[in-house]
C-alpha positions as CSV (number, residue, x, y, z in Angstrom):
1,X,-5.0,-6.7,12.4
2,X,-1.5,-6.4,11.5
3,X,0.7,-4.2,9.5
4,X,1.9,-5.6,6.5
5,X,5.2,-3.7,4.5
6,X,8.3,-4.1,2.8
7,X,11.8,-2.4,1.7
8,X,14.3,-3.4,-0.9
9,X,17.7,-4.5,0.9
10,X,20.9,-1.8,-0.1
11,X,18.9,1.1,-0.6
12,X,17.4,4.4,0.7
13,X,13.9,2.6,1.4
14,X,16.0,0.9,4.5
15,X,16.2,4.3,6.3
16,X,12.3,4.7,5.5
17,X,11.6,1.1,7.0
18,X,13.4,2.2,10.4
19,X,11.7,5.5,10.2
20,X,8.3,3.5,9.6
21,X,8.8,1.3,12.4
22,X,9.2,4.2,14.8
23,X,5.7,5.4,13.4
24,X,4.5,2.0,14.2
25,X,5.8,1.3,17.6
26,X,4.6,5.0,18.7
27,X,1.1,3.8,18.8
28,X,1.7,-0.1,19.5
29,X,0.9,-1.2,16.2
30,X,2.1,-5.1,15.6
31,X,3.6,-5.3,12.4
32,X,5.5,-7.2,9.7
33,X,8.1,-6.0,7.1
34,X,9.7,-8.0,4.7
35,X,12.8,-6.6,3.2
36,X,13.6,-8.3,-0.4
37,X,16.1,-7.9,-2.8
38,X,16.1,-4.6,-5.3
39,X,15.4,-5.9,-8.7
40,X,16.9,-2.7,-10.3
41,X,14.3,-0.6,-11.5
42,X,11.8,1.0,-9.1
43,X,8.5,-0.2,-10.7
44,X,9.6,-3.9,-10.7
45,X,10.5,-3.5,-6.9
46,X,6.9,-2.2,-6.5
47,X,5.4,-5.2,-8.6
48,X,6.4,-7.2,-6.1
49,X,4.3,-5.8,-3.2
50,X,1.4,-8.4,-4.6
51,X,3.2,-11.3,-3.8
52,X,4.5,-9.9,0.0
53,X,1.0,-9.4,0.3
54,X,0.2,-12.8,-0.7
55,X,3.2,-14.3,1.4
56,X,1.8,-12.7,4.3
57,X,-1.5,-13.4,4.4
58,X,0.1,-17.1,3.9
59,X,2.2,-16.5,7.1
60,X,-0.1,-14.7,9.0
61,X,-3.4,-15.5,10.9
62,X,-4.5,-11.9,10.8
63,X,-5.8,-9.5,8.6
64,X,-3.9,-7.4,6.7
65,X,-3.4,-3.5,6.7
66,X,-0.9,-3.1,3.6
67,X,1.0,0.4,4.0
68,X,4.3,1.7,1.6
69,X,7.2,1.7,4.0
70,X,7.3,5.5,3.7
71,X,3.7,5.8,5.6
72,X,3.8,7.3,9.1
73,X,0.8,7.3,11.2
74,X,-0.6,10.4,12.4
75,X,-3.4,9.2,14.8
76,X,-4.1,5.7,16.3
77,X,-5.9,4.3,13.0
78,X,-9.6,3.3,14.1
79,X,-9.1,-0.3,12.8
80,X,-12.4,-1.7,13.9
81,X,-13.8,0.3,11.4
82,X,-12.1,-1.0,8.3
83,X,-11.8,-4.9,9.7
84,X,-14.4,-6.7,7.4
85,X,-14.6,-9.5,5.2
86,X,-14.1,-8.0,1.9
87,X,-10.9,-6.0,1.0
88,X,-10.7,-1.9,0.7
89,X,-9.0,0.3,-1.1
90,X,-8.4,3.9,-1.9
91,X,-9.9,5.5,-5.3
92,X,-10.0,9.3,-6.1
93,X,-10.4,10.7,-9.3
94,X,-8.2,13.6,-10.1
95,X,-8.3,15.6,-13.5
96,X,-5.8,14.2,-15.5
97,X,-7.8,9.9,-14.4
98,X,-11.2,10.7,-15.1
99,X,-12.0,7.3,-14.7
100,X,-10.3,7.3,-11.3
101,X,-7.1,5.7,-10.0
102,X,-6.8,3.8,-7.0
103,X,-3.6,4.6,-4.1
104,X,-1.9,1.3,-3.4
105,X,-0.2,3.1,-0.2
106,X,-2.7,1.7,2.0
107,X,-4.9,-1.4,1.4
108,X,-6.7,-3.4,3.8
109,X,-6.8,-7.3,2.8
110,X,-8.7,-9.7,5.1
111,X,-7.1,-13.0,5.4
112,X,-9.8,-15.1,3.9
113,X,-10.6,-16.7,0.8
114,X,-11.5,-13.8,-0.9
115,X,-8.5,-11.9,0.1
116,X,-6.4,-14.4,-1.3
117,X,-8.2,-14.3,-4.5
118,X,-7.7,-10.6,-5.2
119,X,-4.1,-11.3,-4.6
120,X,-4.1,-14.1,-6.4
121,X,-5.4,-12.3,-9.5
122,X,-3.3,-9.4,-8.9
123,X,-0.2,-11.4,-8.7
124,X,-1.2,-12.9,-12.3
125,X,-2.2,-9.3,-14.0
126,X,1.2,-7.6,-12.8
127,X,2.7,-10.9,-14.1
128,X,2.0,-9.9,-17.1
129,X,4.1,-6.4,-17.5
130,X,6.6,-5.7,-14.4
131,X,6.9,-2.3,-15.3
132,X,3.4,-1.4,-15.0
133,X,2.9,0.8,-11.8
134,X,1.2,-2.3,-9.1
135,X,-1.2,0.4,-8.3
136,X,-2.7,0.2,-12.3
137,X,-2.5,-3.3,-12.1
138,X,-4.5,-4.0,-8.7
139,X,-7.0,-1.3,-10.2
140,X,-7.8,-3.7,-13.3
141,X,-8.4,-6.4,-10.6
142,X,-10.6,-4.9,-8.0
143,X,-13.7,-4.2,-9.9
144,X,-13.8,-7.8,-10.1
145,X,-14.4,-8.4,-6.3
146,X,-16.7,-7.2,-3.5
147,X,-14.9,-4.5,-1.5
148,X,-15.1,-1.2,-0.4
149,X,-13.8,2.0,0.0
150,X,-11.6,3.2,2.6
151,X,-12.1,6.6,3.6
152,X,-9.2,9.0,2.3
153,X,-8.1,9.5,5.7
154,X,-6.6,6.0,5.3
155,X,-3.9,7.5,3.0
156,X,-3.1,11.1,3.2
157,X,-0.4,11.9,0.7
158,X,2.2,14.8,0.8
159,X,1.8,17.2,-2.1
160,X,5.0,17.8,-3.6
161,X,3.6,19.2,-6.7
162,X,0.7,22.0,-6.6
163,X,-0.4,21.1,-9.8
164,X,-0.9,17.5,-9.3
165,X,-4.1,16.9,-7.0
166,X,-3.4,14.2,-4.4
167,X,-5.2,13.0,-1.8
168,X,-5.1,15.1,1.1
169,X,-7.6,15.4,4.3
170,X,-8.2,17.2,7.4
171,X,-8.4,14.4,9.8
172,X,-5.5,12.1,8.4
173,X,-4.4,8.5,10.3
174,X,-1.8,7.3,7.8
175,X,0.2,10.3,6.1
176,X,2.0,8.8,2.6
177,X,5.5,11.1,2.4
178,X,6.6,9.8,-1.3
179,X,9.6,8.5,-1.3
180,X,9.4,7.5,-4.5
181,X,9.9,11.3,-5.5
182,X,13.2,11.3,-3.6
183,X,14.4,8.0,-4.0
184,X,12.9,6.9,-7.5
185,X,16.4,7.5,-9.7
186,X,18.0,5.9,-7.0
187,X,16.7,2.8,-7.4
């Protein structure tokens, strides 16, 4: 398995890469970032995260373990757990997305034909409006495909707001630390 994440180049997501690879290297975690060029607005520089995905499993023999470059890991992540054949993802479904919404923070992608698919039809469906938030995008495409669902340890996400419900769990591996609420209006 190897961790899979990028950064846009000039920008405050550089100092979250460095701080991400310390996360990473704490626990002996192999790992790949790609840093690409900022596009301007901060939901077309997430759009792209289907196709890094899709250039890595391209470039890579292993399976994937996609995490947002402002993830830090909190425990060695159990990876034998999650390493199967069909990709997972996290869904929760908080009161203002009755009909759920899935965190693209953390996704696991295994490098097989079916892995490329997903991406392949994730690339194609953010294709089709850059400015729609990857994480809607890829949650049109997974019903689509066999997978399952990570357990929300996967991606435990800092509450910055009391009266949004995020995901949050006792026993967390991967803690999410949203940069995109500090660095969102600076990209």
């Amino acid at each position: 398995m190897k961790v899979i994440g990028f950064y846009t180049i000039n920008t405050p997501y550089e100092q979250e890469a460095e701080e991400f690879k310390k996360s990473l290297d704490e626990h002996s975690i192999p790992y790949h970032l790609y840093p690409v060029d900022n596009k301007g607005k901060w939901e077309v520089n997430c759009s792209l995260k289907s196709k890094v995905l899709r250039q890595a499993l391209a470039e890579h023999d292993d399976n994937i373990l996609y995490l947002d470059v402002d993830a830090r890991i909190v425990r060695k992540p159990p990876f034998e757990e999650i390493e199967k054949d069909i990709p997972g993802y996290i869904v929760w479904h908080p009161k203002f997305r009755p009909e759920g919404q899935l965190a693209s923070g953390t996704i696991y992608i295994p490098n097989n034909d079916l892995g490329r698919k997903v991406l392949d039809a994730w690339i194609e469906e953010q294709d089709k409006d850059l400015t729609v938030w990857d994480q809607d995008t890829l949650f049109k495409v997974y019903k689509r495909f066999d997978h399952f669902l990570l357990h929300h340890d996967w991606c435990n996400i800092v509450r910055f707001r009391e009266d949004r419900p995020l995901i949050e769990t006792e026993s967390p591996i991967i803690l999410h630390t949203q940069a995109s609420r500090r660095n969102k209006g600076k990209v």
